[in-house]
C-alpha positions as CSV (number, residue, x, y, z in Angstrom):
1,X,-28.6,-71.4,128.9
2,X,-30.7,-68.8,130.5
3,X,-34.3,-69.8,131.6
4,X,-37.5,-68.1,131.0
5,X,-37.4,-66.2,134.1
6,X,-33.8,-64.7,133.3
7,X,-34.6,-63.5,130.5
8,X,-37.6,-61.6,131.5
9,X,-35.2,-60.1,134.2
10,X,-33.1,-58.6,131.9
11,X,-35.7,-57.5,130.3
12,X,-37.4,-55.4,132.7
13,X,-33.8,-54.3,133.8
14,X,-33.3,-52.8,130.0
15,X,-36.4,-51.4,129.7
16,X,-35.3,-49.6,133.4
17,X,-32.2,-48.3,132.7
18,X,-33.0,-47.3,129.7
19,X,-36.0,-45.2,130.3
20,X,-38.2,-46.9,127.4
21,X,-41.4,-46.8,129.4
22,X,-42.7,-44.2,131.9
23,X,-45.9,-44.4,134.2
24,X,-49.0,-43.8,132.5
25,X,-47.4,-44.1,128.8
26,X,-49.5,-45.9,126.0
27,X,-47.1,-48.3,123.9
28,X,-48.0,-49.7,120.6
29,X,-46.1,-52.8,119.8
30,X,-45.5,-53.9,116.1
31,X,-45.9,-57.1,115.5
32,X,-44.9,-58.8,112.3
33,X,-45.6,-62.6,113.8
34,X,-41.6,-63.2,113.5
35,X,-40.4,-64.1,116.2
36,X,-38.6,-61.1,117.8
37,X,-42.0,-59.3,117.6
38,X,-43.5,-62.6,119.1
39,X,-40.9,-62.4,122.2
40,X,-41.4,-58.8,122.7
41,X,-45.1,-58.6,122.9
42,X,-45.1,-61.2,124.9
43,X,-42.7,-59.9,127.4
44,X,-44.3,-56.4,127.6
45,X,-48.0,-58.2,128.4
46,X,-46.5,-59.9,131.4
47,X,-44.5,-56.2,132.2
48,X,-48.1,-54.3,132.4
49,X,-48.9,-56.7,134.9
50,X,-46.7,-55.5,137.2
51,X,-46.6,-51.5,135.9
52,X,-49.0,-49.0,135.1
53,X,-48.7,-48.2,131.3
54,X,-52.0,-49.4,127.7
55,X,-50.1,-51.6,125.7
56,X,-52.4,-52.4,122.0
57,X,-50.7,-54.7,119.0
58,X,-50.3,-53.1,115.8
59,X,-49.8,-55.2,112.5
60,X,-49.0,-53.8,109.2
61,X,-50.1,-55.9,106.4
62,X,-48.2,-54.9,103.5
63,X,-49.5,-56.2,100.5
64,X,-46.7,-58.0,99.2
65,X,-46.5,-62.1,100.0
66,X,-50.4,-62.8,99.2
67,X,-51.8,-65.6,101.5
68,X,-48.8,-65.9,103.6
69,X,-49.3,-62.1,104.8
70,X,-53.0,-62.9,105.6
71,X,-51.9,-66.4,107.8
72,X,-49.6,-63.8,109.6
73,X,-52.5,-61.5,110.2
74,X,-54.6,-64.0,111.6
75,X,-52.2,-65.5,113.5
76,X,-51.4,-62.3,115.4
77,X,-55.2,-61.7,115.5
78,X,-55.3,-65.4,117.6
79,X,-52.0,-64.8,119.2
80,X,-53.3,-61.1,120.6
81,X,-56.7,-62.2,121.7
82,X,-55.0,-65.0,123.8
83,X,-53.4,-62.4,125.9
84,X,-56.3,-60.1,126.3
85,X,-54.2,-57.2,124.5
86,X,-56.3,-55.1,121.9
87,X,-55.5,-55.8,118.1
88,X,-55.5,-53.1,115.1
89,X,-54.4,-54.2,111.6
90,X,-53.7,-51.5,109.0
91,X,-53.8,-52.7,105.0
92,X,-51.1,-51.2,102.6
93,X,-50.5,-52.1,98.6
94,X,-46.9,-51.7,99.1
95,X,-46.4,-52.5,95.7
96,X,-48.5,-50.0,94.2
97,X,-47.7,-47.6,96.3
98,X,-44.1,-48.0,95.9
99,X,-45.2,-47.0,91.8
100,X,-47.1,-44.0,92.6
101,X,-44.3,-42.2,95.0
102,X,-41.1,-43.4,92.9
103,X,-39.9,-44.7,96.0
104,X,-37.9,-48.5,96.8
105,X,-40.2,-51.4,98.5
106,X,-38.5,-51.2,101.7
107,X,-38.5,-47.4,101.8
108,X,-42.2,-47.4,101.0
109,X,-43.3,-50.1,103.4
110,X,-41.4,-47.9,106.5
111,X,-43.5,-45.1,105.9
112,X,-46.8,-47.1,105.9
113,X,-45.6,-48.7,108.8
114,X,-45.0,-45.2,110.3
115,X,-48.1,-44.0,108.9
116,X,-50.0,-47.3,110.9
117,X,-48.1,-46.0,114.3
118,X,-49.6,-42.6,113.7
119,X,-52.6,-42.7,112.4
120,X,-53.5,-46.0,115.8
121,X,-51.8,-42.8,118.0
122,X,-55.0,-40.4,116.4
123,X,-57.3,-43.0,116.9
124,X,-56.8,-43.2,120.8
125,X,-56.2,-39.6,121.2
126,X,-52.9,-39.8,122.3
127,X,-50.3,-37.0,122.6
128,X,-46.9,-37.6,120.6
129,X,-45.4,-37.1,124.6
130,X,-47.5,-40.0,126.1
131,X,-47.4,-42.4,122.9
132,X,-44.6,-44.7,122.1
133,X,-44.0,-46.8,119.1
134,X,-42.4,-50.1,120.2
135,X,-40.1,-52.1,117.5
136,X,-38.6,-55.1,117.7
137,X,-34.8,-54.6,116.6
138,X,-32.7,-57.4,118.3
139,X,-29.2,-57.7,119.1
140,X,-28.8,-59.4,115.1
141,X,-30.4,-56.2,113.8
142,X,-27.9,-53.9,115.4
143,X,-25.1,-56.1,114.3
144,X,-26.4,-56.3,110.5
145,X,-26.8,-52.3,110.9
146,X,-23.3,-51.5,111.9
147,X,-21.7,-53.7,109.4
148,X,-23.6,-52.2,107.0
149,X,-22.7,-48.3,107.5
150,X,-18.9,-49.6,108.5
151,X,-18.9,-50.6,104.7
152,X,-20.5,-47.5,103.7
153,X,-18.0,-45.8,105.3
154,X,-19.7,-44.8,108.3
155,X,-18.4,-42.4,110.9
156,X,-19.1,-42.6,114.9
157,X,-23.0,-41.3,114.4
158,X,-23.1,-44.4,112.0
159,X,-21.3,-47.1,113.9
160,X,-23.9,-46.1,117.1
161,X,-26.2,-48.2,114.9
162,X,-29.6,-48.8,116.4
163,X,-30.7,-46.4,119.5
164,X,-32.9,-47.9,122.2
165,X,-35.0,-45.1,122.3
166,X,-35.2,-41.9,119.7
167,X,-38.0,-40.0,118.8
168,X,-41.0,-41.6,120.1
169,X,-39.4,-44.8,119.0
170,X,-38.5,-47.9,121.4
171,X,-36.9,-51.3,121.5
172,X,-37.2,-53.4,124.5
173,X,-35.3,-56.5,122.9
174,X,-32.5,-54.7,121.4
175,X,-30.7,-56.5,124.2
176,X,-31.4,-60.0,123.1
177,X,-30.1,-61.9,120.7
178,X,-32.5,-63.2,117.5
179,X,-31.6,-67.4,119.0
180,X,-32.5,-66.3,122.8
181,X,-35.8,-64.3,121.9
182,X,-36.8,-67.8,119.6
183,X,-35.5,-69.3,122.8
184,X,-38.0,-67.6,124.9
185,X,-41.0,-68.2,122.9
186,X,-40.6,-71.7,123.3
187,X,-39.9,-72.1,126.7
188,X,-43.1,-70.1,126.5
189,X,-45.0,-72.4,124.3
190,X,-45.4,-69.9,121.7
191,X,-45.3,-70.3,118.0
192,X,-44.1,-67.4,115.4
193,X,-44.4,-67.3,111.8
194,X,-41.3,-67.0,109.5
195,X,-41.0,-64.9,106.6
196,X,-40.2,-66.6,103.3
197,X,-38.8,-63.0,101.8
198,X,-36.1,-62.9,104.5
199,X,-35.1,-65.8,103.0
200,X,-33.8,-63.9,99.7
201,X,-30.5,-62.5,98.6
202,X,-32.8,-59.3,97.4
203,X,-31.8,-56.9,100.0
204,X,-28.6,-55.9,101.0
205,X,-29.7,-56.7,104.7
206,X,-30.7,-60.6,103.9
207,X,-27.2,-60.6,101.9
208,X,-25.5,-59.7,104.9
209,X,-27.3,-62.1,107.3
210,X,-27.7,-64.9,105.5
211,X,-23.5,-64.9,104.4
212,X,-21.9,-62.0,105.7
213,X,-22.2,-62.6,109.3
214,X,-21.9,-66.4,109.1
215,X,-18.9,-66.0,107.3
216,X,-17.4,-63.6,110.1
217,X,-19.0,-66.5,112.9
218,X,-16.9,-69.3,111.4
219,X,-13.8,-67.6,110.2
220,X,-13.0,-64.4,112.1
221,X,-14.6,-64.4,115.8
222,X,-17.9,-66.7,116.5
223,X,-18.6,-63.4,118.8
224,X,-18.8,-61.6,116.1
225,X,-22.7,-60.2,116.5
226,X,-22.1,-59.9,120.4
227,X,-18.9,-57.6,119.9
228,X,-20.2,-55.4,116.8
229,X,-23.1,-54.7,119.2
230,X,-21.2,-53.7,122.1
231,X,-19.3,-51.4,119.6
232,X,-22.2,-49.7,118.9
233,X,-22.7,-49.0,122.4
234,X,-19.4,-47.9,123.2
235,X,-20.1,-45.6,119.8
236,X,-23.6,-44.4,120.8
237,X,-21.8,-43.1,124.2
238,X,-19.2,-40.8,122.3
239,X,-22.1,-39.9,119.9
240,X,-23.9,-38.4,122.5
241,X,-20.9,-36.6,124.3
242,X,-19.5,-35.2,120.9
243,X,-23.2,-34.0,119.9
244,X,-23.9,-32.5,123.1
245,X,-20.5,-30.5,123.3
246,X,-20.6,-29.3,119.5
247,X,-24.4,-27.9,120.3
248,X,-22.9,-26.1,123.5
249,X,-19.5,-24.7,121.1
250,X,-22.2,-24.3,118.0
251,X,-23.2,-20.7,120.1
252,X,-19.8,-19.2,119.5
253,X,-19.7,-20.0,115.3
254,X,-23.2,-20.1,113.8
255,X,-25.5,-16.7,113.2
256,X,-28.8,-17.2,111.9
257,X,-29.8,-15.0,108.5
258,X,-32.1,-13.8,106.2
259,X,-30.8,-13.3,102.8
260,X,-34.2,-12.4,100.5
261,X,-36.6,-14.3,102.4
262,X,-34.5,-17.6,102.5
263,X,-33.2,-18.5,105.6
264,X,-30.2,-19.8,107.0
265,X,-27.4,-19.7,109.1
266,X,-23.3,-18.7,108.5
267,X,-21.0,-20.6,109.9
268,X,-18.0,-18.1,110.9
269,X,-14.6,-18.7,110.1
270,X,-13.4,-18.7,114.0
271,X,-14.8,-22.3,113.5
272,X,-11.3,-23.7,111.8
273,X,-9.9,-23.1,116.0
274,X,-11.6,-26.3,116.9
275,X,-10.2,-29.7,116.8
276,X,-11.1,-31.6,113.6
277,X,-13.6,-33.9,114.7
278,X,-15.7,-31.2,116.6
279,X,-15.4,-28.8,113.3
280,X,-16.9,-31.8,111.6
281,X,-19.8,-32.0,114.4
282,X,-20.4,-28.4,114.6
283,X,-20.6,-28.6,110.5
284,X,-23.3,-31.3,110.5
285,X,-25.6,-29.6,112.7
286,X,-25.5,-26.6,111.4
287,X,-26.3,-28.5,107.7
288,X,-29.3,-30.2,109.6
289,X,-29.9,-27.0,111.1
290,X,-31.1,-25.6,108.0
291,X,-32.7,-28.6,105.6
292,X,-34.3,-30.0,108.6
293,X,-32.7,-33.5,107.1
294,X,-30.4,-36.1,109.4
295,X,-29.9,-38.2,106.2
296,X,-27.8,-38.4,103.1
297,X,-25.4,-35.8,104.7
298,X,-21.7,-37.8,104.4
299,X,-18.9,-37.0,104.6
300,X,-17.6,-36.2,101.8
301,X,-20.4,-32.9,102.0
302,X,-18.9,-32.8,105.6
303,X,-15.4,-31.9,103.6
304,X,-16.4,-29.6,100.4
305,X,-18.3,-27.5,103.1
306,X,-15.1,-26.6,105.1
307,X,-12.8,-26.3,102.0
308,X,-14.8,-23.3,101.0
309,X,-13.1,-21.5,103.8
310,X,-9.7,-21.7,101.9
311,X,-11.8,-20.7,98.5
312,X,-12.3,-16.7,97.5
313,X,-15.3,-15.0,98.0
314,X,-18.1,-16.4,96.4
315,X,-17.1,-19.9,95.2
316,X,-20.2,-22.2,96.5
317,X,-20.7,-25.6,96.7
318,X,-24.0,-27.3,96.4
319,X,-25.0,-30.2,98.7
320,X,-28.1,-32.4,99.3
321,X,-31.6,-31.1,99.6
322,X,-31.1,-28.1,97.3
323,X,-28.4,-26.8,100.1
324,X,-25.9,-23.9,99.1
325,X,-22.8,-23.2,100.7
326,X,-21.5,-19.9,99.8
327,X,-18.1,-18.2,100.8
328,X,-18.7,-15.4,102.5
329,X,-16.1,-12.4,103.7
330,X,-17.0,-13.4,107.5
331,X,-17.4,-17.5,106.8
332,X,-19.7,-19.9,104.9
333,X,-23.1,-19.4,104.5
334,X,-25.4,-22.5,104.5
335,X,-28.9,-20.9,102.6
336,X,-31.9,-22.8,101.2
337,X,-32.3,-22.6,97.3
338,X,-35.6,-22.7,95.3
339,X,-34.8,-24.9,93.1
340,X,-36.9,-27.6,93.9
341,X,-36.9,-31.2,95.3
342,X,-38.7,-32.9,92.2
343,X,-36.6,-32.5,89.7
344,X,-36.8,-30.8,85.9
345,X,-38.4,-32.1,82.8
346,X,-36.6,-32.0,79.0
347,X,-37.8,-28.2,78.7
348,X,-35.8,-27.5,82.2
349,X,-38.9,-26.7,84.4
350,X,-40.1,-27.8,87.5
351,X,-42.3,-31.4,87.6
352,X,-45.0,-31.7,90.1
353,X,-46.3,-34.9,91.6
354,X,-49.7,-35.1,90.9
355,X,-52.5,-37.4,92.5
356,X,-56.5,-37.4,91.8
357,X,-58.3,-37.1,94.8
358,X,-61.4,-40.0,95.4
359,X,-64.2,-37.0,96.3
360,X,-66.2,-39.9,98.2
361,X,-63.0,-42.2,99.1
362,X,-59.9,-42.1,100.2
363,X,-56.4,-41.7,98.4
364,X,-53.2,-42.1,99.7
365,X,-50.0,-40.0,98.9
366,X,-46.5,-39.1,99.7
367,X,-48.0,-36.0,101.3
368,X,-50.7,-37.8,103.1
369,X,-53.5,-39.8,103.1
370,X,-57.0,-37.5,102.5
371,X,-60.1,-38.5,102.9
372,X,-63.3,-37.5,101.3
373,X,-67.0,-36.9,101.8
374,X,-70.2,-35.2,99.8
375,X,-73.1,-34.1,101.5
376,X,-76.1,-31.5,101.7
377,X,-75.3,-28.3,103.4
378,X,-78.1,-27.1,105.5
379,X,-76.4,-23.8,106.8
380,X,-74.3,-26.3,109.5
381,X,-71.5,-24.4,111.4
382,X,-68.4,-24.6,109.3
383,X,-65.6,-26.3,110.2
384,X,-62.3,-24.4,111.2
385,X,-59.5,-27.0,111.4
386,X,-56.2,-27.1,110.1
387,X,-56.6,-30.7,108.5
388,X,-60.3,-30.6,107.7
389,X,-61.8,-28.2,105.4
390,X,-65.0,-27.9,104.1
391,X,-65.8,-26.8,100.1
392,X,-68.5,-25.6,97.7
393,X,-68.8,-28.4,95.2
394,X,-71.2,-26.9,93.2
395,X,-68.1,-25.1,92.0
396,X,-66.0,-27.8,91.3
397,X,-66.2,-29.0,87.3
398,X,-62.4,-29.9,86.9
399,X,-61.2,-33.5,88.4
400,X,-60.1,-33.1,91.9
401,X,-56.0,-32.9,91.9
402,X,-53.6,-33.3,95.4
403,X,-50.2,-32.0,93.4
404,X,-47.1,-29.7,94.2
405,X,-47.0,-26.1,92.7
406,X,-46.7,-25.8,89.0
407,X,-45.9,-21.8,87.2
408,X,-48.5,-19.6,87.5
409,X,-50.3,-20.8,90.2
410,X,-52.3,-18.4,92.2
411,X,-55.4,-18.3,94.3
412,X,-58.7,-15.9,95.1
413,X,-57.8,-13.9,98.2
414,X,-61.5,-12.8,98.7
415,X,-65.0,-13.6,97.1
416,X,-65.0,-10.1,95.8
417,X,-61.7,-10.7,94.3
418,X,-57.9,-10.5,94.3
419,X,-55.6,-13.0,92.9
420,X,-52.2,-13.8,94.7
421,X,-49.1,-15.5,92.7
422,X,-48.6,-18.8,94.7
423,X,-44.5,-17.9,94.4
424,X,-45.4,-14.4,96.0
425,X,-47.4,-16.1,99.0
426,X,-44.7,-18.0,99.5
427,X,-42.1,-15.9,99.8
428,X,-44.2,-13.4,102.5
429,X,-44.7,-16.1,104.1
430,X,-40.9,-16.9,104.4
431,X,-41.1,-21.0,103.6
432,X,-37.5,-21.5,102.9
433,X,-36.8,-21.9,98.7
434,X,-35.9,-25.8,99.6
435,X,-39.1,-27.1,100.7
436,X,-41.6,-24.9,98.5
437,X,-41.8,-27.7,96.0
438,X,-42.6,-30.0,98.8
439,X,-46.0,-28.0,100.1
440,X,-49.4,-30.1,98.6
441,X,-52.0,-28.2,97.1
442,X,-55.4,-29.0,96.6
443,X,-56.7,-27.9,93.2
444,X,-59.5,-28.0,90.4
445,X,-58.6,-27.4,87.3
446,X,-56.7,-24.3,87.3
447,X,-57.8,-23.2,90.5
448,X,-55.8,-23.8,94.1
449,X,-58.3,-24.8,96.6
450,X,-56.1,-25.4,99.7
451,X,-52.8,-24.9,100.5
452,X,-52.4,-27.8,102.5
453,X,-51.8,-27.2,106.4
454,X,-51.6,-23.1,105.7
455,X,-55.1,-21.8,104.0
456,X,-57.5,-21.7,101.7
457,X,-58.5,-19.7,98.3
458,X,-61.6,-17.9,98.7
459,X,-63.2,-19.6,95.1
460,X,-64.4,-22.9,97.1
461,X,-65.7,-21.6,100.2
462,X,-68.6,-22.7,100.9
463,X,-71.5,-19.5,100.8
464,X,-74.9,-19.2,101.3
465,X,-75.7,-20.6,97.9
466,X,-74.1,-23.6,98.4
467,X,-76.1,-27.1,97.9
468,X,-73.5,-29.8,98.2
469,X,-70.1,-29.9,100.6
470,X,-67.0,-31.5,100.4
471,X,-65.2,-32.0,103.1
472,X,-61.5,-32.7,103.4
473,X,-59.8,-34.5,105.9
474,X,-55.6,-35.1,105.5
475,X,-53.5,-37.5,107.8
476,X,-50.1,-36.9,107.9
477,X,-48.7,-39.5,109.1
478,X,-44.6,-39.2,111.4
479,X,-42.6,-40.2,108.1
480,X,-44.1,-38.1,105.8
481,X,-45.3,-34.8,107.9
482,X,-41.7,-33.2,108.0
483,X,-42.2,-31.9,104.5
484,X,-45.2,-30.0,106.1
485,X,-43.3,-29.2,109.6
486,X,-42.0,-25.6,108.9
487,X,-42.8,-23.3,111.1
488,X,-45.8,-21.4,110.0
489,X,-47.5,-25.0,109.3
490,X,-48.0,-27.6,111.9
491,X,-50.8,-30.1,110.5
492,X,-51.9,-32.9,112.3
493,X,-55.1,-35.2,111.5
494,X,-58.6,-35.1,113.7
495,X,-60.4,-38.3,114.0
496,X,-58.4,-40.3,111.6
497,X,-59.3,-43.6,111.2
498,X,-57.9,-47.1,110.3
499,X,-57.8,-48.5,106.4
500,X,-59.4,-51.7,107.4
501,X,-59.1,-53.7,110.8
């Protein structure tokens, strides 16, 4: 069996070749108290020893498993302090929130999680460039992953599984197994803590570790996590190759358009040339191309998309995210629609999510988390940020209301006066019919405040007769900001600061 110093070796030799962490980079590890987070903290304390990078320790306390979660806390609070590494520990009511945003328990708890990463990256002052979020996925996790989409009928971008590095994201044990990281803490003297929940059949994932794999172990191949792993190498190199050589043959097939203010892209019919597997690649980027979405594509989408090229003119297919694929004379044209992301009611109209805003507190929303405060305006300098705003609330009789657009909304364009249809703004403003639903507004009553991340209406700015200010600060944290990522809106939080910890 490999000793303590071997397996610190290979460590530092994944973390090299791999290029998870460059020279001056600050690294925030998650750290659940399991025992992969355990191994990995503890291996990249003894790494900044040697190389020149901040490492702090994030925990995420969900909500969810009562005392236990707060023994887990503590521990990592004791476990952190013991290696001199600096300790922040964000608060979420998983549960709850999971309510509020119709969203799963798992999905929910990844975007607090993501929202913890963030909002610790604001707090240091960090650019997305120099800031890395470290996780620790294990050899077991990439093997659970792979099965998984291979049963789901994955194809190659599927079966790469797990990535060591990808967008801002690394993990330094995804070389390890889950028995030689446990091995490591104890040759280290180290305890961890063990989740009870993992211990359930309630997820797909514990099903498939807890009887899926074992099964495989004793009767297939006892290799079985070691070889689906390598797979997913082997499949993460022809991932790469395809997706670089369909962006590079992508110039010759897609032209970008502008149909009424929607944008999108058509795919020419000089496509059907290529081999079958780079029609499919060139397909999917130019579907992610225009929704700006990596998920949920399949396919089965992959397939109705390039039929339409043996359809007449005009036959369309609609896919996910409110994408249409039209037949045109020259090819297919992929094209936003405006139908909305929320969904209808009974009468067949648009539903908004709605969320009252704490005016001296903070709520948290799909969209965001905002925070709140009231004070006396004394003729200060007003503020001119993109995610802070400052408001007359004097004016404001009607509860405060973070929601998506509703008919009929509209704002002041000037104190003097000057309404503009929220639809109209919009659409001059060329945010693509697909995500229009997905832009939060800040209103009172019937009156739109803010348009979150772009501007304001004139009624609640603050004037010389103002007494009392509100001011308005949004997060938005990595896994919830791409609804507010288009191109005329880039909003990012100033002076953020942690829920509790």
């Amino acid at each position: 069996m490999a000793g303590l110093r071997d397996y610190y070796q290979r460590f530092r030799e994944y973390i090299w070749a791999n290029h998870l962490i460059q020279e001056g980079d600050t690294v925030a590890a998650g750290i659940s108290g399991g025992s992969d987070s355990v191994a990995m903290l503890h291996m990249l304390s003894r790494l900044r020893q040697e190389y020149p990078f901040d490492l702090y320790a994030l925990h995420v306390h969900h909500g969810i498993r009562g005392s236990e979660a707060d023994e887990d806390e503590e521990y990592v609070r004791v476990l952190c302090c013991q290696l001199n590494l600096p300790f922040e520990s964000y608060h979420y009511d998983v549960p709850l929130l999971s309510r509020d945003w119709r969203m799963g328990t798992e999905q929910t708890a990844r975007l607090c999680r993501e929202a913890a990463f963030e909002k610790l990256r604001e707090k240091l002052g960090k650019e997305k460039e120099e800031y890395k979020a470290a996780l620790a996925h294990s050899r077991d996790d990439q093997a659970e992953t792979v099965l998984q989409h291979l049963c789901r009928g994955s194809g190659i971008r599927g079966m790469a599984g797990i990535r060591p590095v990808q967008s801002g994201k690394i993990r330094p044990v995804l070389d390890f197994s889950r028995d030689e990281l446990i091995q490591y803490i104890q040759d280290c003297g180290l305890a961890y803590r063990i989740d009870s929940s993992n211990a359930t059949d309630t997820y797909t994932r514990n099903r498939v570790r807890s009887h899926v794999l074992p099964l495989l172990e004793r009767e297939v191949n006892e290799e079985s996590r070691l070889h689906l792993a390598q797979t997913a190498s082997f499949c993460l190199q022809a991932e790469l190759f395809l997706a670089t050589e369909a962006a590079r043959r992508s110039l010759d097939y897609l032209l970008p358009t502008d149909e009424a203010g929607n944008r999108g892209l058509l795919v020419k019919e000089t496509l059907l040339r290529e081999p079958q597997i780079m029609i499919s690649y060139i397909l999917r980027q130019a579907i992610e191309g225009v929704t700006e979405k990596q998920q949920d594509i399949t396919s089965v989408h992959l397939h109705k998309t390039q039929g339409l090229f043996g359809k007449p003119e005009g036959k369309r297919v609609l896919l996910p995210f409110h994408l249409l694929a039209i037949r045109r004379r020259e090819g297919v044209l992929l094209q936003l629609q405006g139908s909305g992301k929320h969904g209808d009611d009974s009468d067949g109209k648009k539903t908004a999510e709605v969320f009252r805003l704490d005016p001296q507190g903070e709520t948290v929303t799909p969209f965001g988390i905002y925070r709140c405060r009231l004070f006396d305006y004394q003729g200060q300098e007003i503020v001119e940020k993109k995610c802070t705003k400052w408001f007359d609330y004097d004016k404001i009789k009607d509860n405060l209301l973070i929601r998506t657009r509703r008919e009929g909304d509209g704002f002041l364009l000037s104190p003097s006066g000057g309404r503009k249809s929220l639809r109209r703004w919009m659409i001059d403003e060329k945010i693509p019919g697909g995500e229009r639903d997905a832009v939060p507004l800040l209103v009172s009553g019937s009156e739109v405040l803010w348009i979150v991340g772009f501007r304001m209406g004139a009624w609640g700015k603050v004037s010389l007769r103002t007494k009392r200010i509100l001011e308005v600060n949004v997060t938005v944290p990595s896994g919830i900001s791409s609804r507010l990522q288009g191109k005329n809106c880039i909003c990012e939080a100033e002076g953020a600061q942690p829920l509790r910890g």
